[in-house]
NUDOSE-639386 format. One line per field, with one value per residue (C-alpha): residue number from 1; x, y, z. Coordinates in pm, 1 decimal. Layout:
% NUDOSE-639386
nr <- c(NUM, ...);
xx <- c(X, ...);
yy <- c(Y, ...);
zz <- c(Z, ...);
This chain:
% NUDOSE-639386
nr <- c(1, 2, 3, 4, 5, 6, 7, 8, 9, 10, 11, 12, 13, 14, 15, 16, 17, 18, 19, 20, 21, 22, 23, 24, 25, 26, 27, 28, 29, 30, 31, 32, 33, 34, 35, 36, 37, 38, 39, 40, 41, 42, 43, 44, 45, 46, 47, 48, 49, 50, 51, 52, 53, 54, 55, 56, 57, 58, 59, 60, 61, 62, 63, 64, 65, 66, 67, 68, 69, 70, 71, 72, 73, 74, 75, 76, 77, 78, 79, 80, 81, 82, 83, 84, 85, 86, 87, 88, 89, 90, 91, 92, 93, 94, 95, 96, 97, 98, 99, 100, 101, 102, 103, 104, 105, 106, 107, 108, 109, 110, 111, 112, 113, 114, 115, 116, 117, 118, 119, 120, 121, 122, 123, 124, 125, 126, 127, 128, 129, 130, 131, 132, 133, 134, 135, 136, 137, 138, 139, 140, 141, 142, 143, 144, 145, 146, 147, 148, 149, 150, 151, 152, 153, 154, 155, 156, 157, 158, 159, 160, 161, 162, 163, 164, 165, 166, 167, 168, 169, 170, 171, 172, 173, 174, 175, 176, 177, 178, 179, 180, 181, 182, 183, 184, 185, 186, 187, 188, 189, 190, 191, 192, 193, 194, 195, 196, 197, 198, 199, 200, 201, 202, 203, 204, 205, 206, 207, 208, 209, 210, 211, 212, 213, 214, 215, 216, 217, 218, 219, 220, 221, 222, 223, 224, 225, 226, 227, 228, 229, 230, 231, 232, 233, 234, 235, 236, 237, 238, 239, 240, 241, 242, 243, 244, 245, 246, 247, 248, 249, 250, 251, 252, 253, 254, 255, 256, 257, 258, 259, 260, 261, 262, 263, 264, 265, 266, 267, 268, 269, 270, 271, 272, 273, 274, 275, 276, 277, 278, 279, 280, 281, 282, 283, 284, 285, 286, 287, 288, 289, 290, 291, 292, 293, 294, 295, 296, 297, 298, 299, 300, 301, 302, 303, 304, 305, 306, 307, 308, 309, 310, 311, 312, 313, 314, 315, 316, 317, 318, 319, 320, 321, 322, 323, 324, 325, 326, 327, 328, 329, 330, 331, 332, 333, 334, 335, 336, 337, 338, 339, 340, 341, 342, 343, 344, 345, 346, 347, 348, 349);
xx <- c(-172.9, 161.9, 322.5, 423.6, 786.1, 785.4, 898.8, 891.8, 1207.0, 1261.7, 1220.6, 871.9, 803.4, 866.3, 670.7, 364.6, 424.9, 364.5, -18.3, -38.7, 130.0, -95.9, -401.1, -270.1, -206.5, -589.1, -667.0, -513.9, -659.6, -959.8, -748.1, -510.1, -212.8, -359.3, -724.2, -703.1, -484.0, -213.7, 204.9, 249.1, 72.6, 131.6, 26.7, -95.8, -163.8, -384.2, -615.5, -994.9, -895.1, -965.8, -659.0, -570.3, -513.0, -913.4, -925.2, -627.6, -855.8, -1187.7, -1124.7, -884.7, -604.2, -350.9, -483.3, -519.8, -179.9, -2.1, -244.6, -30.9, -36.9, -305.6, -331.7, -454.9, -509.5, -502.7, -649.7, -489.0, -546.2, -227.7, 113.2, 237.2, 56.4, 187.0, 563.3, 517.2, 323.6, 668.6, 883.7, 653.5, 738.2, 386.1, 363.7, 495.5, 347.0, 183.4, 63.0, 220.8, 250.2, 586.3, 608.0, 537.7, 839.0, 1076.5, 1012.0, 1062.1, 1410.0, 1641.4, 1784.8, 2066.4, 1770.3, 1610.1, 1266.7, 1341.1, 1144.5, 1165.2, 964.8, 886.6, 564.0, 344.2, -34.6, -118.6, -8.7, -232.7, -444.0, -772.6, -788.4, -629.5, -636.9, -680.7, -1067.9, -1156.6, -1480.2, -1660.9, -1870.0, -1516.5, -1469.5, -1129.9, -994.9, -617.9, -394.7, -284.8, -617.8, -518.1, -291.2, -402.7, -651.0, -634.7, -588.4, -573.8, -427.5, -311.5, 76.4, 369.5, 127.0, 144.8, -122.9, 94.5, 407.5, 142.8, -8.3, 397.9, 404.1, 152.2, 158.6, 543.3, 425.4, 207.8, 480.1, 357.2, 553.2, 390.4, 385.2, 168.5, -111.8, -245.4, -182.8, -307.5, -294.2, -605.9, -700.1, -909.0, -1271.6, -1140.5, -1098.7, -1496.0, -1579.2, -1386.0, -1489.7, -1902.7, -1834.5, -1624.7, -1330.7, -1088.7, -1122.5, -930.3, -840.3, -544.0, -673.1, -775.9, -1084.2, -1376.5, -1353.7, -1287.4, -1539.1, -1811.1, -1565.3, -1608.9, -1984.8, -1939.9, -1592.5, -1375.6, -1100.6, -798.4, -554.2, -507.1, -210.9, -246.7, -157.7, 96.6, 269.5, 293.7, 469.9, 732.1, 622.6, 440.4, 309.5, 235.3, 98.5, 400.2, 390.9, 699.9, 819.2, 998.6, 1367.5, 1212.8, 1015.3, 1243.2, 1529.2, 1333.3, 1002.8, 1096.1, 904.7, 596.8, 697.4, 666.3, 318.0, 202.6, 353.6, 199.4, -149.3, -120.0, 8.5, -355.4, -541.1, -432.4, -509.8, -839.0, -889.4, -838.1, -1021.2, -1325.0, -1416.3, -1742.2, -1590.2, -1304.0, -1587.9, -1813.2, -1535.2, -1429.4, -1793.5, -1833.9, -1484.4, -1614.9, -1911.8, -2050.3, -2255.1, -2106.3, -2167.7, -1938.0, -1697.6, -1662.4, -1613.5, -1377.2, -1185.3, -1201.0, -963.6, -668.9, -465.5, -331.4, -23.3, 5.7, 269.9, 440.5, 479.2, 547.9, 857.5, 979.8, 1236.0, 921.8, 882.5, 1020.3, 1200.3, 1423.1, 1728.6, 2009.4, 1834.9, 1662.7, 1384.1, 1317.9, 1111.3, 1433.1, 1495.6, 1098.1, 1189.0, 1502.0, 1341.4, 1076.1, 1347.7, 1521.5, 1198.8, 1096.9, 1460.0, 1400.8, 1063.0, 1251.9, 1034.8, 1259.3, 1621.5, 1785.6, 1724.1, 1779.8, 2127.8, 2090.8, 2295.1, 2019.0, 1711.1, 1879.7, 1879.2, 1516.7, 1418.9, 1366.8, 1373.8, 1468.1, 1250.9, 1143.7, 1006.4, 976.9, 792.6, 495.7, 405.2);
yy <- c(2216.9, 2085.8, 2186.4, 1933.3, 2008.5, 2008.8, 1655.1, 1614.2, 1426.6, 1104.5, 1222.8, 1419.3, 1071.0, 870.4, 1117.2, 1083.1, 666.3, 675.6, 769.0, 515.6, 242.4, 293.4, 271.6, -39.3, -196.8, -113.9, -256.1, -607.8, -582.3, -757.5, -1082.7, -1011.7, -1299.6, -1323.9, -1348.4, -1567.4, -1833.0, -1807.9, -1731.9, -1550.4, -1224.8, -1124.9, -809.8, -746.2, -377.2, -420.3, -133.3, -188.0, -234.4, -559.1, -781.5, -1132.6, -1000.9, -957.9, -1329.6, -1427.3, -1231.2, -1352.6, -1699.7, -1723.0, -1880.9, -1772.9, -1853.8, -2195.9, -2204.7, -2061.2, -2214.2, -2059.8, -1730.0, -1450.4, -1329.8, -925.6, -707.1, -330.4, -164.8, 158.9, 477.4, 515.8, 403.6, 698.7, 534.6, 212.7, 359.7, 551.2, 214.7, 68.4, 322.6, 246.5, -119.3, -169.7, -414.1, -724.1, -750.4, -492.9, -419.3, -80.8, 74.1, 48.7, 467.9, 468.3, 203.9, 390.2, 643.7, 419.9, 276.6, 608.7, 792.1, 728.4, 575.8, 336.8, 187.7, -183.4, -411.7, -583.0, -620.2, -1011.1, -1039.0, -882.2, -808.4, -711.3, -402.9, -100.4, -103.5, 125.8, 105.9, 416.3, 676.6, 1085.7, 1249.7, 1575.6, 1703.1, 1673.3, 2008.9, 2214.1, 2068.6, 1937.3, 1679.4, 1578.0, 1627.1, 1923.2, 2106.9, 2093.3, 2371.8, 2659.3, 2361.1, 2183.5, 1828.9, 1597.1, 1319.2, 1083.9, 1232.2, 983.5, 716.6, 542.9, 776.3, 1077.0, 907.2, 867.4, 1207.1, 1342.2, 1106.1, 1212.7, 1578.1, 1535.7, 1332.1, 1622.1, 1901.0, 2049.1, 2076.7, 1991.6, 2377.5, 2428.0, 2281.1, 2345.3, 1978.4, 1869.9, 1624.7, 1437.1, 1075.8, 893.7, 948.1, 1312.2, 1351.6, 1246.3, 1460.0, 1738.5, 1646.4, 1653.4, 2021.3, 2078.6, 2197.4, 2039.3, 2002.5, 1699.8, 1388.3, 1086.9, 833.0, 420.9, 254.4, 209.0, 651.7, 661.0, 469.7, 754.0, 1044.0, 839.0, 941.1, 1293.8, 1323.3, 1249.5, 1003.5, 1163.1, 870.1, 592.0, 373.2, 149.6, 388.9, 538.1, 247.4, 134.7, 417.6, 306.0, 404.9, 101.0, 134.7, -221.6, -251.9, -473.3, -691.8, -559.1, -810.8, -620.9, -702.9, -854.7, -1099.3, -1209.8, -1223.5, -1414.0, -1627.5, -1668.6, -1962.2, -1721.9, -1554.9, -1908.1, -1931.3, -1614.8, -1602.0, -1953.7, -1813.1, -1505.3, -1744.8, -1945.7, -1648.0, -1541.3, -1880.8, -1888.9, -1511.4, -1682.1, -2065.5, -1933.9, -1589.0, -1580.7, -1703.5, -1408.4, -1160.3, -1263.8, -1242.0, -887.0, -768.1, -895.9, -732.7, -397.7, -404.3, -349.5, -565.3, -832.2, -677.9, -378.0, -632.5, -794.4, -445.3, -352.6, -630.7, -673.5, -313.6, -486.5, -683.2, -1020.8, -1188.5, -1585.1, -1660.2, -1814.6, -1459.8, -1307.7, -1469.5, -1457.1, -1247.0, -993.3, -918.9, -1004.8, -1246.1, -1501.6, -1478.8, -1543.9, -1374.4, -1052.0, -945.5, -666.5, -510.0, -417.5, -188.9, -23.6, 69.5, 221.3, 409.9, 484.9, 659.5, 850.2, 1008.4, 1105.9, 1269.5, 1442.2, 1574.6, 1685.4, 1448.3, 1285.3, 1413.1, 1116.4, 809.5, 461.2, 310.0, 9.6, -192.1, 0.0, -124.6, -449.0, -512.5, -452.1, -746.6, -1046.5, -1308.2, -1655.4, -1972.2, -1841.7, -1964.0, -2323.3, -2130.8, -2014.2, -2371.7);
zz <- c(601.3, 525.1, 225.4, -96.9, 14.6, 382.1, 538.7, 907.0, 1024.3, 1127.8, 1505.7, 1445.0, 1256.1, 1530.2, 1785.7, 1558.7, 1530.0, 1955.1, 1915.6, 1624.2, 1764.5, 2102.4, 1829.9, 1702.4, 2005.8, 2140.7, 1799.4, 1927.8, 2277.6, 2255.7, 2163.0, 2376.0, 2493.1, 2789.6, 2748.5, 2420.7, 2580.0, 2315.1, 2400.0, 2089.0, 1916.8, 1518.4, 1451.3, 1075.7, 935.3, 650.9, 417.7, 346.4, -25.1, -250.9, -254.3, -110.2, 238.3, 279.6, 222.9, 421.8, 765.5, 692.8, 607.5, 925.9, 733.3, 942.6, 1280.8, 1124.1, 980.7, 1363.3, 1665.2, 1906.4, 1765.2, 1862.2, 1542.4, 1528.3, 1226.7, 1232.6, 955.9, 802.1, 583.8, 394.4, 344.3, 609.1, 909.2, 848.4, 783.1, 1143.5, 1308.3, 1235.4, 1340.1, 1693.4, 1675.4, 1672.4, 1343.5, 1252.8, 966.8, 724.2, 341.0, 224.0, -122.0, -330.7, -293.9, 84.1, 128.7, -69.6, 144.9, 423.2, 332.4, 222.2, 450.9, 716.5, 916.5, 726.8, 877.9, 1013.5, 821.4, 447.1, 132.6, 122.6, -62.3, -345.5, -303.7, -605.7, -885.5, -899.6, -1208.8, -1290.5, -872.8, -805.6, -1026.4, -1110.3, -1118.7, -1148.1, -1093.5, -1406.7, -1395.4, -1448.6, -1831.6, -1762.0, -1999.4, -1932.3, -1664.7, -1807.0, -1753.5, -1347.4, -1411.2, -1119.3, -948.0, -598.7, -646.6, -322.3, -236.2, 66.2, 111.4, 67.1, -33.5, -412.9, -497.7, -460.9, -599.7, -950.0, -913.7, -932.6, -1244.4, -1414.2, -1399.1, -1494.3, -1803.0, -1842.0, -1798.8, -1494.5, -1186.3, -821.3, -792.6, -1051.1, -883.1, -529.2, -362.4, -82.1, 165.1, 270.2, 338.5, 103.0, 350.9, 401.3, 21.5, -29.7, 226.7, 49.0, -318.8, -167.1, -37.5, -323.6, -130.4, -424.7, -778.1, -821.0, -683.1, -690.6, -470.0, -449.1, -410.7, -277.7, -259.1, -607.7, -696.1, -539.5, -712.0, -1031.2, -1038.9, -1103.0, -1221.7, -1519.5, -1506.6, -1655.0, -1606.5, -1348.7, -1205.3, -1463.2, -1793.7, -1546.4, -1447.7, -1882.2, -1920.0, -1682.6, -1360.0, -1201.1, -805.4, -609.2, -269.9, -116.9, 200.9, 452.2, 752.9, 1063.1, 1155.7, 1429.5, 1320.2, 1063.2, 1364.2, 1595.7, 1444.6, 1008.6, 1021.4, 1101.1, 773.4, 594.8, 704.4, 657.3, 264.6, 216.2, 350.2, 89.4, -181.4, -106.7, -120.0, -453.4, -668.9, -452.8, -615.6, -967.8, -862.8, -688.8, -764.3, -612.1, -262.4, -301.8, -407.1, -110.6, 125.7, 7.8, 22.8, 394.3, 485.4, 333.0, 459.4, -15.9, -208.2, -379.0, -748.0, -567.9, -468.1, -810.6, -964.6, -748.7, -756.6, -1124.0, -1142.0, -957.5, -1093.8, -951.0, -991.5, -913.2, -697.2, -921.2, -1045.1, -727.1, -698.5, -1078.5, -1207.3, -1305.3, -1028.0, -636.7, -769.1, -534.7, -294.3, -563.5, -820.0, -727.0, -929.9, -1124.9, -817.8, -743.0, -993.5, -973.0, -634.3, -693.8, -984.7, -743.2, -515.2, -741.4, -861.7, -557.1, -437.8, -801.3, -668.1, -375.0, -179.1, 26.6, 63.1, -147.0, -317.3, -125.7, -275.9, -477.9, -180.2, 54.2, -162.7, -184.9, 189.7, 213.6, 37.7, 257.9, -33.9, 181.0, 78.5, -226.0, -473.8, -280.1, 10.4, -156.8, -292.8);
């Protein structure tokens, strides 16, 4: 098991990204160029988590919106895949967390792709459970306990937050590093006591465990996670217009999320493979921006005027270079030219 501290280089990283990028690219096969008909493939990473991207693949709005595109999504466990599925050049497009893509961005070999859209910012949909039987009742209580969590994801960025807030250090608790199925399989032979992770898994740890914060409280007290959208280099080098499309397809999804709520909850429920009274629930923990939001000065903001995104990110960096997580923060000029912020606010009309 790798430790809290231990970070595998850039070169390990982009060993690993070879088996996921041949994963993704199986993923695409059976619409493949060739058999489909189409000159042109887009290849979308996406989680099995309630947000507007569920609606943007089952309601095909981007294979209506790009005919000549062969439009693929790969689904994903974590931020950590997706950063290594890009380090592969296997993903044109993808959702990742606002931790995993400061991650992605510092160093002197920063991960080729941008932040141009935002899915939604993590409410009561991730948060910290411990198992209810062992009477603990703050984050404090996980002093001496093994607490999981998917590494380098936005869950792990909170879990640092919150046992800081709680004046414990990483080392005072035995973390490890499991994905969200692994972690139910864990919590069921009750391998680990405790638990920093997003739905639907913490919905079933919810059932015998006590919530002792979430991403919501966290990010109120200043340290606010989002899944983000990221673009590669590529794409936005050789096909923007395909960026256009796709922001205008994620713009639709989120009003349809606000003006027809039992269409968005039936589509998440058939992506999921849950009921629809799961789906509502679910759904009802996140929390939506409009798009008119998206691109306000709240939050991504516009080309001449950068939002405050900007500054959560570089926050987010410096955090984790103080947690020794990554070896430095991003530089503001680095964070800044990770945003790809061209056509907005007019684009997502």
């Amino acid at each position: 098991m790798a430790s809290s501290l231990s970070r595998p280089s850039r070169r390990l990283l982009l060993a690993g990204a070879l088996g996921t990028a041949a994963l993704a690219v199986t993923g695409c096969s059976s619409s493949s160029d060739a058999s489909s008909g189409k000159s042109k493939r887009l290849r979308i990473g996406y989680f099995a988590f309630p947000s507007g991207d569920l609606l943007v693949k089952h309601r095909k709005l981007l294979d209506k919106a790009l005919p000549d595109y062969s439009v693929s999504w790969v689904k994903f466990d974590s931020g950590a895949s997706v950063n290594q599925a890009f380090l592969g050049k296997s993903l044109d497009i993808a959702a990742l967390g606002s931790s995993p893509f400061a991650r992605g961005i510092s160093g002197s070999s920063p991960i080729p792709y941008k932040v141009a859209f935002v899915l939604d910012v993590a409410g009561e949909n991730e948060a910290l459970v411990a198992r209810r039987k062992l009477g603990i009742k703050d984050v404090a209580g996980l002093k001496g306990h093994t607490v999981a969590t998917p590494f380098a994801s936005t869950s792990h960025y909170s879990l640092l937050a919150a046992l800081d807030k709680a004046g414990l250090k990483a080392s005072d608790v035995k973390l490890v590093d499991l994905q969200p199925q692994a972690i139910l399989a864990a919590w069921q032979r009750g391998d680990i006591d405790a638990a920093y992770v997003w739905l639907p898994t913490l919905d079933e740890l919810r059932k015998t465990g006590t919530q002792l914060t979430s991403s919501k409280e966290i990010g109120a007290g200043g340290k606010p996670t989002l899944d983000l959208a990221v673009v590669s280099d590529d794409l936005i080098a050789k096909d923007p217009k395909v960026i256009d499309a796709w922001r205008k397809a994620e713009a639709e999804a989120l009003r349809l999320l606000k003006s027809d709520p039992d269409g968005a909850v039936e589509d998440v429920a058939a992506e999921l493979g849950i009921s629809t009274a799961d789906a509502k629930a679910q759904l009802s923990q996140g929390v939506f921006l409009t798009p008119e939001q998206v691109a306000s000065a709240d939050w991504l903001g516009t080309e001449d005027h950068p939002g405050k995104l900007l500054d959560y990110v570089i926050d987010t960096g410096r955090f984790l270079a103080g947690q020794k997580q990554i070896d430095a923060a991003p530089t503001e000029r680095a964070v800044r030219s990770a945003f790809y912020l061209k056509g907005l606010p007019d684009g997502l009309k």
